[in-house]
Backbone bond lengths (Angstrom), bond angles and torsions (degrees), N, CA, C in turn:
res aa  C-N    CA-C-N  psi(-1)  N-CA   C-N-CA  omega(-1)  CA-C   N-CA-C  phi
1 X - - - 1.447 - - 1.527 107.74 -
2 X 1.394 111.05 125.90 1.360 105.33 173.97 1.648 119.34 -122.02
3 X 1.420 118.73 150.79 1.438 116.72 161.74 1.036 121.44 -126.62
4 X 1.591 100.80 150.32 1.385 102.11 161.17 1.526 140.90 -95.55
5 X 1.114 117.29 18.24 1.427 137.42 144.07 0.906 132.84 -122.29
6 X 1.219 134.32 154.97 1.341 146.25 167.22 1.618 105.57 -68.09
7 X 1.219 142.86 -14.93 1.592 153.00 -164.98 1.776 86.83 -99.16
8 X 1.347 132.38 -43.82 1.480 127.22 173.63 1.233 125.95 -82.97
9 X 1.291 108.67 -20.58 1.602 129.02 163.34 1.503 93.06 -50.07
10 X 1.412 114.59 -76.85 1.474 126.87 -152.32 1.874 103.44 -54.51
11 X 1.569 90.10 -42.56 1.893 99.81 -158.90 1.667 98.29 -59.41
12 X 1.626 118.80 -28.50 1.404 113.37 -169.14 1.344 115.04 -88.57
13 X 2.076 106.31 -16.48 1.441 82.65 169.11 1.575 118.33 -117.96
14 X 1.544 95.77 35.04 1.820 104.86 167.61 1.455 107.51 -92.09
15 X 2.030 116.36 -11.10 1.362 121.78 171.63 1.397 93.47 -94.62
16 X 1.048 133.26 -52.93 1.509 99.77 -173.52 1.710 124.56 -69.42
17 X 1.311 129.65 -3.44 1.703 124.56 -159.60 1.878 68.78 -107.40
18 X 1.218 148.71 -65.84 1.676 145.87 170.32 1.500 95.73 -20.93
19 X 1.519 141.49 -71.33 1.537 135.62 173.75 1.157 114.61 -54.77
20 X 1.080 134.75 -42.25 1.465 143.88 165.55 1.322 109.83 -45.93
21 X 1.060 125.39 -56.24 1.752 126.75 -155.45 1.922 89.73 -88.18
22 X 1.430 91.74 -51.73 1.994 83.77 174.69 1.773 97.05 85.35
23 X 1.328 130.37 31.88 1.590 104.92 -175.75 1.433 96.61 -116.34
24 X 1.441 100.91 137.08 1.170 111.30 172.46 1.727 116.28 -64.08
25 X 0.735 94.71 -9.12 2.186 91.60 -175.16 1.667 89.10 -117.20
26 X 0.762 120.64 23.49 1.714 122.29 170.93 1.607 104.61 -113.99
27 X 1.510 129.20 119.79 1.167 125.75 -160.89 1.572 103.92 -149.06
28 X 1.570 89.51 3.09 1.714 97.84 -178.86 1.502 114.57 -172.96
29 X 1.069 146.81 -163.92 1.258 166.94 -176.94 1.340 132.80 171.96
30 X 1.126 126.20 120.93 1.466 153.56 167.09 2.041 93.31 -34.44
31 X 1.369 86.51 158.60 2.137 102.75 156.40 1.191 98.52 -73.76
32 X 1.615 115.91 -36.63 1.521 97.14 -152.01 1.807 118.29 -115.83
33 X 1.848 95.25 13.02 1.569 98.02 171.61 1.436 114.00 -57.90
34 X 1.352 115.35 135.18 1.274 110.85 171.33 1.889 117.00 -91.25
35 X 0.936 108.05 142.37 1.563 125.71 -145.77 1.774 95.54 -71.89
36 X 0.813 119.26 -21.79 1.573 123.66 -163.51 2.079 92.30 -106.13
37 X 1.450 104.51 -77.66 1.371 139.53 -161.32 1.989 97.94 -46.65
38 X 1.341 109.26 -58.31 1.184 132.67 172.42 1.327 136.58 -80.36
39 X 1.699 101.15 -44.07 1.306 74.64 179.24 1.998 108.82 -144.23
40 X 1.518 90.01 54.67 1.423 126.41 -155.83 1.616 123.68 -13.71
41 X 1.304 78.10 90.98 1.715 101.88 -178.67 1.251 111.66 -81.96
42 X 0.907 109.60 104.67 1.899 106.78 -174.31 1.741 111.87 -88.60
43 X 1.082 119.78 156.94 1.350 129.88 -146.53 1.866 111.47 -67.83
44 X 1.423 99.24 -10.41 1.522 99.10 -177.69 1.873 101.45 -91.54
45 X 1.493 117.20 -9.94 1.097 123.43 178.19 1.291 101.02 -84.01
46 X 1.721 118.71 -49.02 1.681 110.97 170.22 1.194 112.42 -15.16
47 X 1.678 102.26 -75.26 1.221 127.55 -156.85 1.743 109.55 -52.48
48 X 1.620 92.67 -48.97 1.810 94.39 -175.88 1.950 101.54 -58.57
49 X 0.804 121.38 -43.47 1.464 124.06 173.93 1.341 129.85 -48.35
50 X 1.418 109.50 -42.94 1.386 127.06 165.17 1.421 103.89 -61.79
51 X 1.270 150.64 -49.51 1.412 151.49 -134.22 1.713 99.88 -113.21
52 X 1.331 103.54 -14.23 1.799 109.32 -170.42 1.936 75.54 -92.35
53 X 1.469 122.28 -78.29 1.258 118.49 -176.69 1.413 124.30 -28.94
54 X 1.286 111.36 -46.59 1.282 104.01 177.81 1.729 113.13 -63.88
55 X 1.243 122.41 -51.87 1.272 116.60 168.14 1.550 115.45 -54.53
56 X 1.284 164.10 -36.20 0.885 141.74 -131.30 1.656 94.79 -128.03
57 X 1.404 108.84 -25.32 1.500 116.78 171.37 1.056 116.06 -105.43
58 X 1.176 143.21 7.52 1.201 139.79 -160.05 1.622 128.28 22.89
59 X 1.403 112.32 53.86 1.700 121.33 -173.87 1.387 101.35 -129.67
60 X 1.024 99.25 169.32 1.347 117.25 -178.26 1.370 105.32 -131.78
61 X 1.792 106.12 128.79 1.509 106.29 172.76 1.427 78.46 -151.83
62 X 1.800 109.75 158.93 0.665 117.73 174.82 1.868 123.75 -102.22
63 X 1.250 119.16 -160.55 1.745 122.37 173.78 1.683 87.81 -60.29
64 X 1.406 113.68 -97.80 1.600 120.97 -169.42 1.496 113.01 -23.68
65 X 1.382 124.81 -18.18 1.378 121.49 -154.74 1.532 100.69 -92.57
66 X 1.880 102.42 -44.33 1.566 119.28 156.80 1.421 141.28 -16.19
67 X 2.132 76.18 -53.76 1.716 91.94 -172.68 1.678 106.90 -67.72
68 X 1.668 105.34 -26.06 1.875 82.97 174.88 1.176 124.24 -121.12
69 X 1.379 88.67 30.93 1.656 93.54 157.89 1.399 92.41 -131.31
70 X 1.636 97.91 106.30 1.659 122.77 -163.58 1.430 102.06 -128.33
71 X 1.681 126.80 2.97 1.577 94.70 146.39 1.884 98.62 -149.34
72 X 1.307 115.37 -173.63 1.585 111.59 -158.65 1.319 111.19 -55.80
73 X 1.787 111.16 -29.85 1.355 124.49 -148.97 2.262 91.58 -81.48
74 X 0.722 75.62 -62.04 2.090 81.40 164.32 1.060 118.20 -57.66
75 X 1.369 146.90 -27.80 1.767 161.19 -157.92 1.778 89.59 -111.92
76 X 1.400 133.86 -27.10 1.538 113.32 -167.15 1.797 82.53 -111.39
77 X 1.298 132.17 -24.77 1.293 122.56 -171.47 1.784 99.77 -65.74
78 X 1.040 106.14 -39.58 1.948 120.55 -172.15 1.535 96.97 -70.12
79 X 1.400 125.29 -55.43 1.209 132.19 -179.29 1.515 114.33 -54.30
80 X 1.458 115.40 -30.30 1.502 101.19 -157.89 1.910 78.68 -120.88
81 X 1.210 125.55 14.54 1.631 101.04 150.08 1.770 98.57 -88.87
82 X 1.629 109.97 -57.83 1.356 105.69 -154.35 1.742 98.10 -51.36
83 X 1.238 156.83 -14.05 1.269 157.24 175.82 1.134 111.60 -92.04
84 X 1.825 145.28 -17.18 1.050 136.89 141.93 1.901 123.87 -57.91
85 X 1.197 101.60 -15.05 2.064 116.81 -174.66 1.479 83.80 -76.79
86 X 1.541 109.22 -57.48 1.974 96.34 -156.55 1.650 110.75 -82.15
């Protein structure tokens, strides 16, 4: 999957961590919610997140790598360098 912005980068993975989290009173998210703290993503959701990313971006990050990239606005900045390298 490719983009050409970093603004579509972000929009696809504020829809996927929104499918991920699954909450019905969740209808949005901030850059700067933090994924755990805010908008309590518990670690098997990490994980489901990590495994959707890896498929759809083809990157590799790991659990620890997750933990600091702890909200979208940090997770699409990492995403859209490591996808400018390849």
């Amino acid at each position: 999957m490719s983009f050409q912005t970093k603004a579509l980068l972000k929009s696809a993975l504020k829809n996927l961590i929104l499918d991920i989290i699954d909450d019905e009173d969740l209808t949005d998210l901030n850059d700067t919610d933090h994924f755990e703290n805010d908008l309590d993503m518990d670690s098997l959701q990490g994980t489901s997140l990590l495994i959707h990313m890896e498929r759809l971006f083809k990157i590799k990050l790991n659990h620890q790598e997750l933990l600091k990239l702890f909200n979208l606005s940090l997770l699409a900045d990492r995403l859209w360098a490591d996808l400018q390298e390849s």
